[in-house]
N, C-alpha and C positions, 0 to 999 in steps of 0.2 A: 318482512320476514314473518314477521307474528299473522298478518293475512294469509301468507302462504299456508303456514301453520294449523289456522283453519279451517280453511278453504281442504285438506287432507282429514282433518279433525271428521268435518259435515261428511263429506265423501266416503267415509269411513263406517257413520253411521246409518248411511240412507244406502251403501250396501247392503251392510247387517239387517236393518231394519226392510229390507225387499227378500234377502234370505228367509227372515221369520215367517212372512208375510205368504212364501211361494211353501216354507215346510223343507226348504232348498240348501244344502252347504254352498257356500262359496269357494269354491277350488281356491285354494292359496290362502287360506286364514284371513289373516289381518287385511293382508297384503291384498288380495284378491276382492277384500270388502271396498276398501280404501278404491280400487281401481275400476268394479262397478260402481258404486255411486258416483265416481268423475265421470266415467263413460256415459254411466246413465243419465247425469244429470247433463251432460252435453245432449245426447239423444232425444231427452223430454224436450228439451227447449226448441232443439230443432222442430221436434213433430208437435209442440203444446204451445209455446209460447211459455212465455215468464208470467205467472201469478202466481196467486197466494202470498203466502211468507218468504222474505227472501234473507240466508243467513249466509254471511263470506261470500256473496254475489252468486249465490243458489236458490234459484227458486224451488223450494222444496217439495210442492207437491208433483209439478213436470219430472225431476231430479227421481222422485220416488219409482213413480210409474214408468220410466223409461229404463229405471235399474232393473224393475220385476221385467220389463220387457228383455233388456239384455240377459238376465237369467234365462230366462225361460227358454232364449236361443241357443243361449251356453249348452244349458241341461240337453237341450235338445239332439245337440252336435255331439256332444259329448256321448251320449246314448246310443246312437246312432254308429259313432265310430268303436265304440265296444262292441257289436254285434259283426263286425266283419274279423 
């Protein structure tokens, strides 16, 4: 339970900290940080592999860079679907 716990804790932050990082809100607050950083950090791994530091079975820096990745899609989409 407690892994789970931060396993959402990490996720949580390496959204936020990929929002800062883009200048980017995360649609859905908390909520939305917490679910880029799982997304994201599944997506680094897939396309990075597992290095660097790894905290709650996240490897932090793929987790990072794969959340600015999924932002930027987001924003993207998002952008896109306002103009029509």
């Amino acid at each position: 339970m407690m892994g789970f716990i931060l396993y959402l804790i990490i996720g949580g932050i390496i959204g936020w900290l990929a929002g800062l990082i883009l200048g980017k809100d995360v649609p859905g607050g908390i909520i939305g940080n917490i679910i880029a950083g799982i997304i994201g950090a599944w997506l680094g791994g897939l396309i990075f592999g597992d290095f660097g530091p790894i905290v709650a079975d996240i490897a932090i820096i793929p987790a990072l860079i794969g959340a600015i990745i999924l932002i930027l899609i987001v924003s993207f989409v998002m952008k896109s679907m306002r103009k029509k």
